[in-house]
GUFIKE-397246 format. One line per 4 residues: number of its first residue (from 1); their letters; for each residue x, y, z of N, C-alpha, C. Coordinates in Angstrom, 3 decimals. Layout:
N
NUM	A	X/Y/Z/X/Y/Z/X/Y/Z ~ ...
//
This chain:
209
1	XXXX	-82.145/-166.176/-102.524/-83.501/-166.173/-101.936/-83.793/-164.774/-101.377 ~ -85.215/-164.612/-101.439/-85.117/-163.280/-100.902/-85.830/-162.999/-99.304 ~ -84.862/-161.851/-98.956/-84.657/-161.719/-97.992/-85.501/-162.056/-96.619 ~ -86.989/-160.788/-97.559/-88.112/-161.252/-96.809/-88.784/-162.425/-96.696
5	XXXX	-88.819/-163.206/-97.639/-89.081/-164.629/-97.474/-88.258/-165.487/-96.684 ~ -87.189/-165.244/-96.839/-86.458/-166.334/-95.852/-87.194/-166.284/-93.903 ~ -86.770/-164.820/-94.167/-87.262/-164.315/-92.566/-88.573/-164.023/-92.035 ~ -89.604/-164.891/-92.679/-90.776/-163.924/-93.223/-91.238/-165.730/-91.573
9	XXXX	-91.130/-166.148/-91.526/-91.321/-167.443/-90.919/-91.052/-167.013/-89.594 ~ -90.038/-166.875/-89.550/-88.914/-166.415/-87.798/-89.923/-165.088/-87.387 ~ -89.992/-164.459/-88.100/-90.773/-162.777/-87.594/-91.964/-163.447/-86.947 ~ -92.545/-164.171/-87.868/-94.101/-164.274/-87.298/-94.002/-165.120/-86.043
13	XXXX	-92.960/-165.534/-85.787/-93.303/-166.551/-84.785/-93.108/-165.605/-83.501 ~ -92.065/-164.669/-83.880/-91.382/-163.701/-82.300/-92.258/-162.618/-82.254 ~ -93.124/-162.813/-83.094/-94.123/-161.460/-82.928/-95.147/-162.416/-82.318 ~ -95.517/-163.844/-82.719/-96.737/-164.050/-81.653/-96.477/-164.627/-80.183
17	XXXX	-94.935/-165.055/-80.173/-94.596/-164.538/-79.033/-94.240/-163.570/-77.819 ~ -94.147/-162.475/-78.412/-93.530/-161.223/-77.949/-94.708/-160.190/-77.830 ~ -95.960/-160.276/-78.656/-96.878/-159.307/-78.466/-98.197/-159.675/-77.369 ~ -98.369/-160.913/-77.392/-98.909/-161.283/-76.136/-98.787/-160.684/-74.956
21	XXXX	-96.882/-160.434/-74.623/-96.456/-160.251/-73.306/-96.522/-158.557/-73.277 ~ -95.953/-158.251/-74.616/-96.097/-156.625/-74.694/-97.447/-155.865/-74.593 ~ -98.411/-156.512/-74.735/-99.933/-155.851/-74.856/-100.265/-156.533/-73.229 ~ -99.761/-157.490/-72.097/-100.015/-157.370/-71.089/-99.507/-156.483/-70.122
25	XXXX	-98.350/-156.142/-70.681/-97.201/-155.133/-70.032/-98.071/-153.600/-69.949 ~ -98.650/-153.428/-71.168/-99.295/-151.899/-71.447/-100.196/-152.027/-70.268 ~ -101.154/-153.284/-70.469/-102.405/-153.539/-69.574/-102.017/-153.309/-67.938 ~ -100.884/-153.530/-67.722/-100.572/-153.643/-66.303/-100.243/-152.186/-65.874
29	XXXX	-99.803/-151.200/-67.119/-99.328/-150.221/-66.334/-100.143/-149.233/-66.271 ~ -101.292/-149.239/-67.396/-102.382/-148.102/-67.402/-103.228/-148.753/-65.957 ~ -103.278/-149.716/-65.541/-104.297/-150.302/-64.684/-103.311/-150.017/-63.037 ~ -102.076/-150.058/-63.202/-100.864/-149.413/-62.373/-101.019/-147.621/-61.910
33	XXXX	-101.254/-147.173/-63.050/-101.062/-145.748/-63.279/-102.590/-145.323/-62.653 ~ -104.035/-146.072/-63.202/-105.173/-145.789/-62.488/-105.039/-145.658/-60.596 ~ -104.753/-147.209/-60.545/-104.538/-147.551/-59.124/-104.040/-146.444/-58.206 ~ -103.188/-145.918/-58.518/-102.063/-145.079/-58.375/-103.257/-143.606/-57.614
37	XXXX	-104.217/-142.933/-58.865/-104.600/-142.231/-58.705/-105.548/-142.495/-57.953 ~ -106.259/-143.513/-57.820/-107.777/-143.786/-56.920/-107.426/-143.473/-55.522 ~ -105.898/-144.293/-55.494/-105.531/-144.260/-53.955/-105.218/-142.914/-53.301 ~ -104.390/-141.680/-54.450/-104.482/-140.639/-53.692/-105.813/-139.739/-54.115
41	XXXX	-106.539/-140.362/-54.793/-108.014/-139.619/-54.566/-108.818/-140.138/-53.072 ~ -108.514/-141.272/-52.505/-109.174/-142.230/-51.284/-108.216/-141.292/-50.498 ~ -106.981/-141.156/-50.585/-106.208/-140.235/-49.556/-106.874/-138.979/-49.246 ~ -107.070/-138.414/-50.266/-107.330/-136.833/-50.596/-108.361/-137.025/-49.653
45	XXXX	-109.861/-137.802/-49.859/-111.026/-137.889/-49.492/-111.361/-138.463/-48.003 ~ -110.189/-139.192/-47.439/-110.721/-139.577/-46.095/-109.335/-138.069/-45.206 ~ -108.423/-137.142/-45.599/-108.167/-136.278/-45.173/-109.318/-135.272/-44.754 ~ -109.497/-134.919/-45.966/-111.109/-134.057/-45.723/-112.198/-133.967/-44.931
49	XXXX	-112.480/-135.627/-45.312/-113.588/-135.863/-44.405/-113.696/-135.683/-42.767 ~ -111.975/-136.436/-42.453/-111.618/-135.937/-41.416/-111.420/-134.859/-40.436 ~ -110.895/-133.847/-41.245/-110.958/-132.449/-40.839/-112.053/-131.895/-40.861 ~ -113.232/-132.024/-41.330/-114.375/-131.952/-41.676/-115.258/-132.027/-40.691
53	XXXX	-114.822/-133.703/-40.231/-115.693/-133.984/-39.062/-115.196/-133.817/-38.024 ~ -113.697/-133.223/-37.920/-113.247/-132.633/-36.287/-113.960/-131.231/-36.093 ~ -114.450/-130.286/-37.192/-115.026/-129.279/-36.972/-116.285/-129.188/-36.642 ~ -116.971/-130.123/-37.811/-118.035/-130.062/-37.638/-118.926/-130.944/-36.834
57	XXXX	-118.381/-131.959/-36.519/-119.429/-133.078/-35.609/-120.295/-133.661/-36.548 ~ -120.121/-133.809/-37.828/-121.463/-134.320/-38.942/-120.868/-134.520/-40.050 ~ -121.966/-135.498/-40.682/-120.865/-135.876/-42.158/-122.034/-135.431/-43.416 ~ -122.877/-133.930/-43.287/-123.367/-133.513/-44.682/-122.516/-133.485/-44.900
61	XXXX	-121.551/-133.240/-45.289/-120.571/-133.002/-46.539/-120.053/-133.916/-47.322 ~ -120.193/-135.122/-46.841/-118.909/-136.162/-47.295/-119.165/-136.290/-49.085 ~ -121.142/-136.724/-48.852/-121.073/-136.775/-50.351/-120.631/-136.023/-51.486 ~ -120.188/-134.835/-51.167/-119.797/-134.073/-52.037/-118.404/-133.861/-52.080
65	XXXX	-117.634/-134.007/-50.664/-116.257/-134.248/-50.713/-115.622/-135.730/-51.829 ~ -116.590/-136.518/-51.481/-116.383/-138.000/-52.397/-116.676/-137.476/-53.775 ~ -117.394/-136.691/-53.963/-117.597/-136.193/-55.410/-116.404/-135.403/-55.942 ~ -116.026/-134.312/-55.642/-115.294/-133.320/-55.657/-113.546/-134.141/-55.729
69	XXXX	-113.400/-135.655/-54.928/-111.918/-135.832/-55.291/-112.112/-137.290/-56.856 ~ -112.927/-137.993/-56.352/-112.911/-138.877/-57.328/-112.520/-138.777/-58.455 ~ -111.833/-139.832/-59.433/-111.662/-139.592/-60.734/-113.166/-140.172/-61.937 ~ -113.198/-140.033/-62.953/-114.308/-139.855/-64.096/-114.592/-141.410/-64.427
73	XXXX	-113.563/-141.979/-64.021/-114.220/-143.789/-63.969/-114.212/-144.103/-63.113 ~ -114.749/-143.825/-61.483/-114.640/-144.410/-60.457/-116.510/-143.675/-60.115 ~ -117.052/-144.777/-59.470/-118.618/-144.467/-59.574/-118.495/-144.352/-57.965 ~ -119.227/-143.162/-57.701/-119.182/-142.903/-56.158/-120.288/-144.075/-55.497
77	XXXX	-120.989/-145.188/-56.017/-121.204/-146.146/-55.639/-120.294/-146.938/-54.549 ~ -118.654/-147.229/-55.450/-118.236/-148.271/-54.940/-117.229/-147.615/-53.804 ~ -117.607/-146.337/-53.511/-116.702/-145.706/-52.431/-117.819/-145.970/-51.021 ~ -117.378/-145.943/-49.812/-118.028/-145.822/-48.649/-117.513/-145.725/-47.647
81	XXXX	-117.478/-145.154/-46.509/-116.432/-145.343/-45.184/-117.498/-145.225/-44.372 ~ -116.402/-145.730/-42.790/-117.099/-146.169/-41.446/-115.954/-145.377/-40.606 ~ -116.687/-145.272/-39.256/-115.844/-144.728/-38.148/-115.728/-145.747/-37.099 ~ -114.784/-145.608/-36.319/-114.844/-145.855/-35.098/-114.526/-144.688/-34.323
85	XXXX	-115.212/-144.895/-32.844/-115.181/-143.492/-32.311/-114.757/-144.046/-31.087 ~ -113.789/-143.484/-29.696/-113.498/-143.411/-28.640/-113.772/-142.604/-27.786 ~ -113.894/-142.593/-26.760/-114.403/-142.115/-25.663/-112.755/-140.681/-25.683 ~ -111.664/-140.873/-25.938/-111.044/-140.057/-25.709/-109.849/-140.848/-26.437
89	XXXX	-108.286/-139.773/-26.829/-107.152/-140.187/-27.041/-106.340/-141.614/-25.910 ~ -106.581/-141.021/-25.422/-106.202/-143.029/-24.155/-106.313/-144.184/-24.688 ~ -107.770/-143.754/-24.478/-108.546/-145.606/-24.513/-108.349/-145.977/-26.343 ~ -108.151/-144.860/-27.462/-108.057/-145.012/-28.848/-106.728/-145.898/-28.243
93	XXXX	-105.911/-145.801/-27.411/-104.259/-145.868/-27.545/-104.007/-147.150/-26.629 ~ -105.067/-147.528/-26.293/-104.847/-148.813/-25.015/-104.520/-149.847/-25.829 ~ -104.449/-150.540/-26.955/-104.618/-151.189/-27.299/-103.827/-150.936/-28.789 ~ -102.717/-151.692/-29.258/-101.532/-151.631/-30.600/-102.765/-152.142/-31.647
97	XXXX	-102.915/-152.066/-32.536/-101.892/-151.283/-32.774/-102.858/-149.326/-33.130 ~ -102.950/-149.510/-31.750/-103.301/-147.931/-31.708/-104.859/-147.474/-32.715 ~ -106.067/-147.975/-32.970/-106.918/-147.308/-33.395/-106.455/-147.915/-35.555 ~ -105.729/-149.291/-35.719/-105.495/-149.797/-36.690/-106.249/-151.013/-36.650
101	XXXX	-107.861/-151.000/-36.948/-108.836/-151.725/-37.221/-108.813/-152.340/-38.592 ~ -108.941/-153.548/-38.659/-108.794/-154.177/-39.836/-109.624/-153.411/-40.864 ~ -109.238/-153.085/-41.925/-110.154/-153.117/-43.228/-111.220/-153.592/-44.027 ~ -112.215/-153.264/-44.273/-113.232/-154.029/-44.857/-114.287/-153.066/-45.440
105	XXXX	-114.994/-154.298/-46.383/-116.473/-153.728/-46.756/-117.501/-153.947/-45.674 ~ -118.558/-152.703/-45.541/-118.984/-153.006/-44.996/-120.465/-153.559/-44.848 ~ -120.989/-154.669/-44.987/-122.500/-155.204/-45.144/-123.674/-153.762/-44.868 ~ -123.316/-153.151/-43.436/-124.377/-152.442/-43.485/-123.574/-151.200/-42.517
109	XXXX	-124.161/-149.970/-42.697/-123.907/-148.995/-41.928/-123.971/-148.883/-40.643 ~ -124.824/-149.850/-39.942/-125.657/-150.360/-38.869/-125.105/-151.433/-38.091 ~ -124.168/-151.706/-38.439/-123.438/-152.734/-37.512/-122.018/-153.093/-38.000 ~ -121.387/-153.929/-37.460/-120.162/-154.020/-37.595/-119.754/-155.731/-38.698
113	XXXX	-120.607/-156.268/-39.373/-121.130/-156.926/-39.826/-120.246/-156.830/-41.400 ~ -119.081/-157.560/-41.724/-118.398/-157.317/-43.233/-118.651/-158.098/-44.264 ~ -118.547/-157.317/-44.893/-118.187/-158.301/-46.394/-116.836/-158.314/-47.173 ~ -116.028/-159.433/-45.900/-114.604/-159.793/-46.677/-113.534/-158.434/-45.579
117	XXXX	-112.727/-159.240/-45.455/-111.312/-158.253/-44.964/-110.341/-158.646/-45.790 ~ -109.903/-156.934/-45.669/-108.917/-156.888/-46.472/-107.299/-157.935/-46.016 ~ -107.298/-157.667/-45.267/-105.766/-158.835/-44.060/-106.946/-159.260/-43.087 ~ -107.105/-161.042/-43.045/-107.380/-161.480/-41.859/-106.850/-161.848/-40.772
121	XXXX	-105.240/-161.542/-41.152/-104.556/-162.038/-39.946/-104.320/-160.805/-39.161 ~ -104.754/-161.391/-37.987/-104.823/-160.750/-37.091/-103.751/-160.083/-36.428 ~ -102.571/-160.420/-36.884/-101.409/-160.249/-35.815/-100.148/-159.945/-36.778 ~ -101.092/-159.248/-37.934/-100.217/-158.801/-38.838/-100.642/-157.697/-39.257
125	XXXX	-100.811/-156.557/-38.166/-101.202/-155.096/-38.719/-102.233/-154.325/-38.579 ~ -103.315/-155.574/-38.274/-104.098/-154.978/-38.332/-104.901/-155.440/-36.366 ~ -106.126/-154.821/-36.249/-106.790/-154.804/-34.934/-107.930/-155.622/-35.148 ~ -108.499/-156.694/-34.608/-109.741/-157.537/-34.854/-110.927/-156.656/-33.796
129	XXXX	-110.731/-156.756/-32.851/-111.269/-156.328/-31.380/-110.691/-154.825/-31.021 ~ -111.634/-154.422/-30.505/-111.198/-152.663/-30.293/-112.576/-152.270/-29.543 ~ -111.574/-151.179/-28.575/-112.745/-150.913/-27.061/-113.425/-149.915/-27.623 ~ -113.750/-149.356/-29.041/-114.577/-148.409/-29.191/-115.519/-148.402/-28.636
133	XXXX	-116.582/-146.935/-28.900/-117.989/-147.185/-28.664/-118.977/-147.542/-29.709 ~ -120.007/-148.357/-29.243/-120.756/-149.065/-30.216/-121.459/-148.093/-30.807 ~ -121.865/-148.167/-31.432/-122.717/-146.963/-32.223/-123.996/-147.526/-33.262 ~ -124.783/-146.704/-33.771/-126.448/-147.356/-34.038/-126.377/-147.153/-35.442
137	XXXX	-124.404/-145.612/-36.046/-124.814/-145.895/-37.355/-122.981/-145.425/-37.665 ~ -122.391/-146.358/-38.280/-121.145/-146.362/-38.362/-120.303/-145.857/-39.426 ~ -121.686/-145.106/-40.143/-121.733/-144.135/-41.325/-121.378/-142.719/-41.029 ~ -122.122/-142.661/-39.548/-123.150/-141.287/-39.272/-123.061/-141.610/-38.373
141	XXXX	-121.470/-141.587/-37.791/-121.714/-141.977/-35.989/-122.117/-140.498/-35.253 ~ -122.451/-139.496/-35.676/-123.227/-138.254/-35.200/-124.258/-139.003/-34.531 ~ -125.067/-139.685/-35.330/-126.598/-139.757/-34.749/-126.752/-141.121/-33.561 ~ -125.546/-141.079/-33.421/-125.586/-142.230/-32.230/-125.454/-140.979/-31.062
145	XXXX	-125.228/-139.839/-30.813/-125.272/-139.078/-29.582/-126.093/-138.214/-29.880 ~ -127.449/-138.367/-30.643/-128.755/-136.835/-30.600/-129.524/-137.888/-30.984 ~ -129.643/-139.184/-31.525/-130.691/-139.780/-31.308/-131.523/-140.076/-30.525 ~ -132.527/-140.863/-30.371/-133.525/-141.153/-29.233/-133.366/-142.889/-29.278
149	XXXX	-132.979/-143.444/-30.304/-132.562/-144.580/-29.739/-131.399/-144.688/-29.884 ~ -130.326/-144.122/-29.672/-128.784/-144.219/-29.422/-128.564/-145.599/-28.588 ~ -127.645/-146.436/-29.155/-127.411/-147.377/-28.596/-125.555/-146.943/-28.170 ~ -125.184/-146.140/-27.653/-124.158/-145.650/-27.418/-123.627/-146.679/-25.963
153	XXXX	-122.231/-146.892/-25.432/-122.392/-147.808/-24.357/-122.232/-146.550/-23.349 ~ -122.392/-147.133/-22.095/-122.122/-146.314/-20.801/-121.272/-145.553/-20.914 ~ -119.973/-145.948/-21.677/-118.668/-144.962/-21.593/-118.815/-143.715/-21.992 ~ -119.713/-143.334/-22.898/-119.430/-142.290/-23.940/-120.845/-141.355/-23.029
157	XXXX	-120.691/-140.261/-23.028/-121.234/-138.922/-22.888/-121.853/-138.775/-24.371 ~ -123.362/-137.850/-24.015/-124.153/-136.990/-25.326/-123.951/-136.391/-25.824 ~ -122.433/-136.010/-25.458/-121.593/-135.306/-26.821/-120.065/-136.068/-27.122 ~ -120.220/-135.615/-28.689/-119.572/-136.651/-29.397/-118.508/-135.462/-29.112
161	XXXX	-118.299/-134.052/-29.001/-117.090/-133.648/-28.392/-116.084/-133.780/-27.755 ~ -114.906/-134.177/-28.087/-113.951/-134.610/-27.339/-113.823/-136.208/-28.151 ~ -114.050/-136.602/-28.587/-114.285/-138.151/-29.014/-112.992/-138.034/-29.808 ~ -112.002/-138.881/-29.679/-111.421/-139.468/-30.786/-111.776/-140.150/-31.269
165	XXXX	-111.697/-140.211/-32.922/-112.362/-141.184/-33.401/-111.007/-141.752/-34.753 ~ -111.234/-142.544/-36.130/-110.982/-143.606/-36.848/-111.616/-143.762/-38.019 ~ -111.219/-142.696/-39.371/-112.041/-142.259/-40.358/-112.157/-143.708/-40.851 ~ -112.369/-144.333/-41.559/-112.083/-144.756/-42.986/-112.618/-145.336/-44.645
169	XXXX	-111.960/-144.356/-45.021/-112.654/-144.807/-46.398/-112.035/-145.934/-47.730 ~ -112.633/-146.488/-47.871/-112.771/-147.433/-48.938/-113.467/-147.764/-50.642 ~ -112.847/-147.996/-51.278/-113.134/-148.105/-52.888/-113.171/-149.318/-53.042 ~ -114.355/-149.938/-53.392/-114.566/-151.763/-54.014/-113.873/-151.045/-55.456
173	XXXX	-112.937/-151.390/-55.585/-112.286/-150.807/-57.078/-112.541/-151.676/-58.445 ~ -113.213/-151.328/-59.629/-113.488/-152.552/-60.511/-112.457/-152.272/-61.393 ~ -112.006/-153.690/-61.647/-111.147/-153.640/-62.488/-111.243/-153.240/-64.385 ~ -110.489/-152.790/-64.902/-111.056/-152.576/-66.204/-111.784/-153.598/-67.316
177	XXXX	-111.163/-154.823/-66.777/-111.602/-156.029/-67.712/-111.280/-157.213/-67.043 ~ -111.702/-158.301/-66.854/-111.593/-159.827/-66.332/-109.959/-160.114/-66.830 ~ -109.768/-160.132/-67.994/-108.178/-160.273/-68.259/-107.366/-159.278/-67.253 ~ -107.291/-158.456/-66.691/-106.870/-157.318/-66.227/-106.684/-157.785/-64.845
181	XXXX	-108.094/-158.545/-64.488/-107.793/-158.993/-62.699/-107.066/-159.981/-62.591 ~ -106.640/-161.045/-63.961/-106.044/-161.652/-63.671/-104.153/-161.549/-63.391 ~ -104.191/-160.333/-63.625/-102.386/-159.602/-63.520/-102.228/-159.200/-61.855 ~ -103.710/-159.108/-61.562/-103.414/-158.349/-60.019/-104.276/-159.642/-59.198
185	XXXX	-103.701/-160.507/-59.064/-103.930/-161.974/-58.367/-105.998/-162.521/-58.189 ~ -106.208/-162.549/-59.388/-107.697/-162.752/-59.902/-108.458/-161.723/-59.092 ~ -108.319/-160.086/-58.963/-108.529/-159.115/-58.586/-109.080/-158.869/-57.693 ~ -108.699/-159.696/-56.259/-109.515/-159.738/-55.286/-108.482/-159.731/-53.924
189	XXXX	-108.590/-158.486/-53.121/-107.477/-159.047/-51.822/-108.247/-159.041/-50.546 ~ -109.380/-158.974/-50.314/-110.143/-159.649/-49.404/-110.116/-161.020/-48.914 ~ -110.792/-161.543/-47.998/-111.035/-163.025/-47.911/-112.306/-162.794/-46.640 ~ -112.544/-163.894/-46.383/-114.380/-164.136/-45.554/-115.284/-163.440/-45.928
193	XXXX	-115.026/-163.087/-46.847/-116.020/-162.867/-47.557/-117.022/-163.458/-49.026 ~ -118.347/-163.406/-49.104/-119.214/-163.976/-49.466/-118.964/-163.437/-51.317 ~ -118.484/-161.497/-51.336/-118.646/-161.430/-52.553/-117.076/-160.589/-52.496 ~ -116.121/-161.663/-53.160/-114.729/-160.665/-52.998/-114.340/-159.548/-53.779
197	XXXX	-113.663/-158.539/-53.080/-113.312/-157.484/-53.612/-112.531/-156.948/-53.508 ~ -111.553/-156.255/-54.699/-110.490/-155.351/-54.552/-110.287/-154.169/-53.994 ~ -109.940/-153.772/-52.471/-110.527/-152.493/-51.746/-109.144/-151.719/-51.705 ~ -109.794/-150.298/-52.198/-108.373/-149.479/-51.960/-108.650/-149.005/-50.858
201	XXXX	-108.231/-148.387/-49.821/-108.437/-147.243/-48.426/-107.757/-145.784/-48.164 ~ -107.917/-145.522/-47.555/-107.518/-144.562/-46.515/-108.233/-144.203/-45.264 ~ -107.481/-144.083/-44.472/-107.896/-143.678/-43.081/-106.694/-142.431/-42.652 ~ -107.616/-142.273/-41.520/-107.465/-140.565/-40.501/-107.524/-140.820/-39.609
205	XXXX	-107.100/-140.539/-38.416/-107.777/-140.387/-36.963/-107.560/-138.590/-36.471 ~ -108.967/-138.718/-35.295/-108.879/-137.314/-35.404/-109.366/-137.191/-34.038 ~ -110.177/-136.190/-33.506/-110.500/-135.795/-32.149/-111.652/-134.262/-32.572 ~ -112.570/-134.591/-31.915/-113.703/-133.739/-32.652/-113.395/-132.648/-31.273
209	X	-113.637/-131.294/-31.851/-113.481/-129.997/-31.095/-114.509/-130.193/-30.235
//
């Protein structure tokens, strides 16, 4: 009998077993290897911003810092960060775990209001409650101390000088394909939230000159 015929049965079967798993394996590591880079582009970009805004007291720049690290499939859409700001290094420190505010998207620039955290447990890393100061734009916490309706609390002085503050930036990261989210736990590590999402981060803390 010949050869290939005999074996011609057995092949096809370990190939439609075996290529399934091998073409998810590829999928996991180019989507591994992306991940990889977004996060030290989110690194790169909330460093910057940081140093940025200890000099300068203002965030013209960011959009172009977010431009300048991003990679060529990541839409500066799904990037955005928020601050928290303190009255000084202390009061950032009164409280563990030290100026480590939970993660999230955020509904609006304008309040503290999310869509989805990244860890909801509270007592695993992250900070629910924090004595910051409130601020009117959590984008652009500049214009909470030169505004005219600054909703700033009693604590904080009309200059944001001296302020420690709590960069952080975030990527709603899309995945390459629906098959794809399903390798990284149906591509979502948020929860209370209304529209879930896969968020990469980075954060800074800093102290404005």
């Amino acid at each position: 009998m010949d050869f290939s015929k005999k074996y011609r049965g057995s092949v096809a079967i370990e190939a439609a077993l075996t290529l399934p798993v091998i073409c998810m394996l590829i999928f996991f590591i180019i989507e591994v290897a992306k991940l990889g880079n977004v996060q030290s582009a989110i690194d790169a970009i909330a460093l910057e911003m940081c140093f940025d805004f200890m000099a300068a007291k203002k965030t013209d720049d960011f959009e172009s810092i977010v431009l300048k690290h991003i990679p060529s499939y990541i839409s500066p859409e799904t990037i955005t960060w928020y601050f928290s700001v303190y009255p000084d290094l202390d009061e950032m420190n009164s409280s563990s775990p030290f100026g480590g505010e939970e993660v999230y998207w955020p509904q609006s620039e304008n309040s503290k209001k999310t869509d989805g955290y990244v860890n909801n447990d509270r007592q695993n890393g992250f900070l629910a409650e924090t004595t910051s100061i409130q601020l009117n734009n959590y984008k652009h916490p500049e214009t909470s101390f030169t505004s005219k309706d600054s909703v700033i609390s009693s604590t904080a002085s009309s200059n944001i000088g001296g302020k420690a503050f709590v960069l952080t930036v975030v990527c709603d990261y899309k995945f390459s394909s629906d098959f794809v989210k399903l390798l990284f736990g149906g591509g979502s590590n948020t929860v209370d939230g209304k529209n879930p999402k896969f968020l990469i981060w980075g954060r800074y803390v800093g102290v404005c000159s």
